[in-house]
Backbone as numpy.savetxt, mean C-alpha at the origin, in Angstrom:
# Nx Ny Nz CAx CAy CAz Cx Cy Cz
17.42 0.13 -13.47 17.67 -0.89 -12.47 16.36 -1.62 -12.18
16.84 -2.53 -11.68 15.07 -3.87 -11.48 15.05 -3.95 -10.39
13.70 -4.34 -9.84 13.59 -4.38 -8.65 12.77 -5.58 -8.27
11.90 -6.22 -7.18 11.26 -7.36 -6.82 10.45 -7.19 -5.34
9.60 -7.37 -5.17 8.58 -7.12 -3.90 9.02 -8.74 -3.32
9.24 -8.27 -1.59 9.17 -9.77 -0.84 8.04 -8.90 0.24
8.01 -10.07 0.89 6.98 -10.10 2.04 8.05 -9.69 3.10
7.90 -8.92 4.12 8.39 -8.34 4.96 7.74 -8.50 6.28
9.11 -8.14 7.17 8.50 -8.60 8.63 8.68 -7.35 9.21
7.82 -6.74 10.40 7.56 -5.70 10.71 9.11 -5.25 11.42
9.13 -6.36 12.27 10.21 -6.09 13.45 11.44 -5.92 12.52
11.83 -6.50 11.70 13.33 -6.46 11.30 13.01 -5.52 9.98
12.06 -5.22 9.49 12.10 -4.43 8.10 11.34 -2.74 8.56
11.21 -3.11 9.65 10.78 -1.38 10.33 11.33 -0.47 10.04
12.50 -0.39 9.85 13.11 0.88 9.63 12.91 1.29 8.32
13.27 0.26 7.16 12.84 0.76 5.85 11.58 0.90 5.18
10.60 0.41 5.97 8.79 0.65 5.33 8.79 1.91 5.93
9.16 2.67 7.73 9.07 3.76 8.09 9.43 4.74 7.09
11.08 4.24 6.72 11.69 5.93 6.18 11.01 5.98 4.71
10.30 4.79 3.86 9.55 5.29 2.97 7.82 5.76 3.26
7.51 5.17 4.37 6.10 6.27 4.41 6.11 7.39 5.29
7.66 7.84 5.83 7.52 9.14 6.35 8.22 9.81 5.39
8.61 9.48 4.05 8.65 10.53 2.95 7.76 10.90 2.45
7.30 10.19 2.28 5.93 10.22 0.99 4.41 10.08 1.81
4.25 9.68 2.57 2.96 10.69 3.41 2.91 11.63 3.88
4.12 11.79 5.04 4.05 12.71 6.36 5.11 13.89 5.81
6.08 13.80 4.74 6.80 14.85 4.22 5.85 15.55 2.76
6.03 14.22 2.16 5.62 14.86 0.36 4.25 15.19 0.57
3.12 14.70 1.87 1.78 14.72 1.63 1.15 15.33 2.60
2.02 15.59 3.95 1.67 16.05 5.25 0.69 15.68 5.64
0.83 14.52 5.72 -0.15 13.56 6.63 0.31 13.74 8.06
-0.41 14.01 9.16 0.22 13.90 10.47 0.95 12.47 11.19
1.94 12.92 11.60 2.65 11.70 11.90 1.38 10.66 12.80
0.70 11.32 14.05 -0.11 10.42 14.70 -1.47 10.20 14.00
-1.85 10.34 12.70 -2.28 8.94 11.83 -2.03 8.17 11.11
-0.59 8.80 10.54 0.23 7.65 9.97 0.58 6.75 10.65
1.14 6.56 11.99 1.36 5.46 12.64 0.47 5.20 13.72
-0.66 4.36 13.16 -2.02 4.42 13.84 -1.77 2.79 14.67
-0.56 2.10 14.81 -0.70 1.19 15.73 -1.12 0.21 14.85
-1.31 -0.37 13.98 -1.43 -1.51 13.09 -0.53 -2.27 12.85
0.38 -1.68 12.38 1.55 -2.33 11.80 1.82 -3.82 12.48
2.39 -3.28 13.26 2.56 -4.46 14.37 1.75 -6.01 14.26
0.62 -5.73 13.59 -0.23 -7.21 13.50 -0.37 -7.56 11.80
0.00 -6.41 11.04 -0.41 -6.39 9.85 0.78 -7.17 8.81
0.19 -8.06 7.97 1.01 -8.17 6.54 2.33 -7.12 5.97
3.17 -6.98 5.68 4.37 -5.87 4.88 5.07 -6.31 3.72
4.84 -5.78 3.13 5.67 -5.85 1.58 6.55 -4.89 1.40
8.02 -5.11 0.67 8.67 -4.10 0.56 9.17 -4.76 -1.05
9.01 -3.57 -1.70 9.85 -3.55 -2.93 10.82 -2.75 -2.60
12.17 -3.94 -3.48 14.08 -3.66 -3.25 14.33 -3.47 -4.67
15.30 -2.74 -4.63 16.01 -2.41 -6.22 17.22 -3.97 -5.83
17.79 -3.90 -7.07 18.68 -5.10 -6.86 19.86 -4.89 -6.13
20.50 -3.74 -5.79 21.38 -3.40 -4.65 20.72 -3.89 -3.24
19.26 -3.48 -2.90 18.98 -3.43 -2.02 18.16 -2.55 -1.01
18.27 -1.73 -2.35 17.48 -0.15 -1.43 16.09 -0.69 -1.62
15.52 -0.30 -0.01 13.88 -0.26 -0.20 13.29 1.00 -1.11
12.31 0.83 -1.90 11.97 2.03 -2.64 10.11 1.88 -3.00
9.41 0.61 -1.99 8.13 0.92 -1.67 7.62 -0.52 -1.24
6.44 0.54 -0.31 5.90 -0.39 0.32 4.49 -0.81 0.09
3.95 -1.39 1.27 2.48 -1.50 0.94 2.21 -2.42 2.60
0.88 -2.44 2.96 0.79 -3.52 3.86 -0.82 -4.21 4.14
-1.03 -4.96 5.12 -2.38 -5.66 4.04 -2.85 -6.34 5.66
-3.62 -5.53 5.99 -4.94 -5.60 7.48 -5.67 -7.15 7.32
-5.75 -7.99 8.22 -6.12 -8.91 8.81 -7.74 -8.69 8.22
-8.28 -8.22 7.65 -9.29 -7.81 6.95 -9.31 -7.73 5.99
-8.40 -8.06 5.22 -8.51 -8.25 4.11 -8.40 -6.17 3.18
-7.64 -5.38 3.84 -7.79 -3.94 3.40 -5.99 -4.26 3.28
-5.55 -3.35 1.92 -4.66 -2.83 1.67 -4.21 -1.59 1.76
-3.41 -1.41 2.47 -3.04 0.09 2.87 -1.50 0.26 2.60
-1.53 1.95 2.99 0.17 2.17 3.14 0.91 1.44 1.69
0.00 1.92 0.66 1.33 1.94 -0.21 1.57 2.71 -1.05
3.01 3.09 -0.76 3.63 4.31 -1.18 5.13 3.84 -2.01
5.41 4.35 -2.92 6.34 4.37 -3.56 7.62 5.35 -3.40
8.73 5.62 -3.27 9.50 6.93 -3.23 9.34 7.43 -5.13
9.30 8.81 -5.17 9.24 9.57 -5.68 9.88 9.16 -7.58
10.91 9.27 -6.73 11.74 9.00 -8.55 11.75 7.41 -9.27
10.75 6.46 -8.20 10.46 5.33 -8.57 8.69 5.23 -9.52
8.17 6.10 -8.84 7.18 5.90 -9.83 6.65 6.05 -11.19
5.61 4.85 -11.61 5.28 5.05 -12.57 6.56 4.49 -13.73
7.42 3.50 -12.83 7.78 2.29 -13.18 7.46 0.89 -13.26
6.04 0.66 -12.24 5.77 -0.59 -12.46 5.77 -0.80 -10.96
6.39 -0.25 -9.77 6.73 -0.72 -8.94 5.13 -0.92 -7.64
4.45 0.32 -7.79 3.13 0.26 -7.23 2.20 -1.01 -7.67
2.45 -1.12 -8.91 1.39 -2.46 -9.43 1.94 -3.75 -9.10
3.22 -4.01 -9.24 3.81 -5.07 -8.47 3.35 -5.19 -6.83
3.65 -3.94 -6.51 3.26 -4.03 -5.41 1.63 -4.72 -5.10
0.78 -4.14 -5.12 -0.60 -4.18 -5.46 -0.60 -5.44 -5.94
-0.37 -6.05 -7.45 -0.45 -7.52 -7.45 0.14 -8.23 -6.12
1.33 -8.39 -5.77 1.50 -9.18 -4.57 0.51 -9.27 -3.34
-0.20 -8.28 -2.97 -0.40 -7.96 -2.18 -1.97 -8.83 -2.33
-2.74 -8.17 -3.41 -3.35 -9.35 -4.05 -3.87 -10.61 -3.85
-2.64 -11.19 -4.39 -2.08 -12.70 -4.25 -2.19 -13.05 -3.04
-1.84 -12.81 -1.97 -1.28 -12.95 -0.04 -2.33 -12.81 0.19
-3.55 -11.61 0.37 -4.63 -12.10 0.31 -6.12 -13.12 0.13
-5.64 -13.62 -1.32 -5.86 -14.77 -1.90 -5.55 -16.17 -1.14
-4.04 -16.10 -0.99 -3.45 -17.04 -0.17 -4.00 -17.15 1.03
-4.50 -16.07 2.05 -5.09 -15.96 3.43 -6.54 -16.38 3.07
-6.98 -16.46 1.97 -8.65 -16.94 1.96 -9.60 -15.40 2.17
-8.62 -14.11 1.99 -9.47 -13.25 2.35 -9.92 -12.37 0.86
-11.54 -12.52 0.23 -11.55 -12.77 -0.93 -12.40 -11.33 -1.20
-12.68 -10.74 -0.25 -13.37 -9.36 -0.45 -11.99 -8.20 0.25
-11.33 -7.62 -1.07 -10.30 -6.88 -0.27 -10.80 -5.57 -0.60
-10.20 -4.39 0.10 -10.87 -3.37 0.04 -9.36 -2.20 0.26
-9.67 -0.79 -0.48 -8.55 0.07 -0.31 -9.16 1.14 0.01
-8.50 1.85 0.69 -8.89 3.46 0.64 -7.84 3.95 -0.09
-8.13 4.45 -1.28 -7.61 4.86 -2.07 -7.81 6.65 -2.37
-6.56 6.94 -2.61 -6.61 8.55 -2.51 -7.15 9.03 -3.76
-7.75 9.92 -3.67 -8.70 9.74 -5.16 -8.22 10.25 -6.18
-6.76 10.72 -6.36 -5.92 10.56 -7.71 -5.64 9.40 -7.98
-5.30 8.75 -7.68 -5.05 7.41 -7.77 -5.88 6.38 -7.86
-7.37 6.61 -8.08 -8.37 5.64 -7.82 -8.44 5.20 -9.58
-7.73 5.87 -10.59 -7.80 5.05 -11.80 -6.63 3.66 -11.93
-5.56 3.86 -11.06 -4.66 2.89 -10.63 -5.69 1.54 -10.30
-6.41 2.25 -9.75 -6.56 0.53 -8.53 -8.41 0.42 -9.24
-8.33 0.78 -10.08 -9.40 0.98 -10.87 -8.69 -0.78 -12.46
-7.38 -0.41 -12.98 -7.05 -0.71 -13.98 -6.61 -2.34 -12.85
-6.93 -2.47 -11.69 -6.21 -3.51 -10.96 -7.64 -4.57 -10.79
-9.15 -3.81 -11.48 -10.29 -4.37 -11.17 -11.31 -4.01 -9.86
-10.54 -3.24 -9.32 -11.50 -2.70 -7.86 -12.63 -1.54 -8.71
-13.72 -1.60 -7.62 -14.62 -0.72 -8.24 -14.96 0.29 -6.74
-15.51 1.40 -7.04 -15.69 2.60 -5.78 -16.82 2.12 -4.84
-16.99 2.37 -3.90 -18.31 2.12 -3.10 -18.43 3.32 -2.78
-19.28 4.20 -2.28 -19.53 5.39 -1.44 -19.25 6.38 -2.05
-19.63 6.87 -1.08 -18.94 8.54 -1.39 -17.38 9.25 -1.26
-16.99 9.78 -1.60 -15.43 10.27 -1.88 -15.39 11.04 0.37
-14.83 10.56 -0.01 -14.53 11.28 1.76 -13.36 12.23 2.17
-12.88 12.69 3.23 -11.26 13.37 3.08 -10.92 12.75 4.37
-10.02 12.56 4.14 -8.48 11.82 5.38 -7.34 12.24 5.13
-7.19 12.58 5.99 -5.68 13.30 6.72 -5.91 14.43 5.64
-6.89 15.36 5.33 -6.78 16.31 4.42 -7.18 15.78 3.07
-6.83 15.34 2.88 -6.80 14.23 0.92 -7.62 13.45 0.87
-8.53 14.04 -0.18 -9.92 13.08 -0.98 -9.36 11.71 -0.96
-9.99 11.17 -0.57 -10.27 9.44 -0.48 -11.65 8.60 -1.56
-11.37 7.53 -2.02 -12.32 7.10 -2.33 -12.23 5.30 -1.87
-13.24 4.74 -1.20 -12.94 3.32 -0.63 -13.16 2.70 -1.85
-12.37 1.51 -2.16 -12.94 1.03 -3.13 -12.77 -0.75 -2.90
-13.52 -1.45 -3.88 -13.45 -3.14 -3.44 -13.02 -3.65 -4.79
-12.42 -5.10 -3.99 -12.40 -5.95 -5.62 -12.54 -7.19 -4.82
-13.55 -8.01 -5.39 -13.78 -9.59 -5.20 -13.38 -10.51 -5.99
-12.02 -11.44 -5.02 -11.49 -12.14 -5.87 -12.02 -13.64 -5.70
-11.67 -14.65 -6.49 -11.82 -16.33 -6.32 -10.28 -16.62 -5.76
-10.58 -18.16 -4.92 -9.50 -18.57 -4.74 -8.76 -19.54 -5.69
């Protein structure tokens, strides 16, 4: 089945960015619920990738700063394409906002992902919510 990333609005798409990052952080990763919902949302960018029925099956969302966060895929979707879609869009909207130094905290399995997307590491590897982190940047043109 195919799927497509739109831009999402917090208030009316809340329920489905929630029930996918309280699977896959706060269940599959045990992230504590009170840093997963650290009060951002609310001002921040949302992307949701839909299968063509309609089911949400991942998100992503993208800080007034130009930082990409919160993106998570459900389980039996990955490593279809759907994270990099994601990630490209997200990208792009950035681009579009003029915000040209974006930055991820990226969990540090995953830092060859956002590695193959052109970001490079800054710092030192850190731990959040339990799980190695690595920040990483990519500087784009408009």
């Amino acid at each position: 089945m195919s799927f497509y990333v739109r831009q999402a609005d917090w208030i009316s798409d809340q329920a489905q960015i929630s029930a996918i990052r309280q699977q896959v952080f706060i269940e599959e990763q045990h992230v504590p619920a009170d840093l997963e919902w650290d009060g951002l949302d609310e001002t921040a960018l949302h992307l949701l990738a839909v299968t063509e029925d309609g089911k949400s099956i991942g998100c992503a969302r993208i800080l007034s700063d130009g930082t990409i966060g919160r993106m998570a895929v459900l389980k039996h979707w990955r490593r279809q394409g759907v994270g990099q879609a994601l990630l490209h869009t997200a990208i792009e909207l950035c681009r579009q906002h003029g915000w040209l130094d974006i930055h991820v905290s990226a969990q540090t399995h995953a830092s060859g992902f956002y590695e193959k997307a052109g970001f490079r590491p800054i710092g030192d590897e850190y731990m959040d919510a339990g799980i190695p982190h690595q920040t990483m940047k990519l500087h784009i043109s408009n």
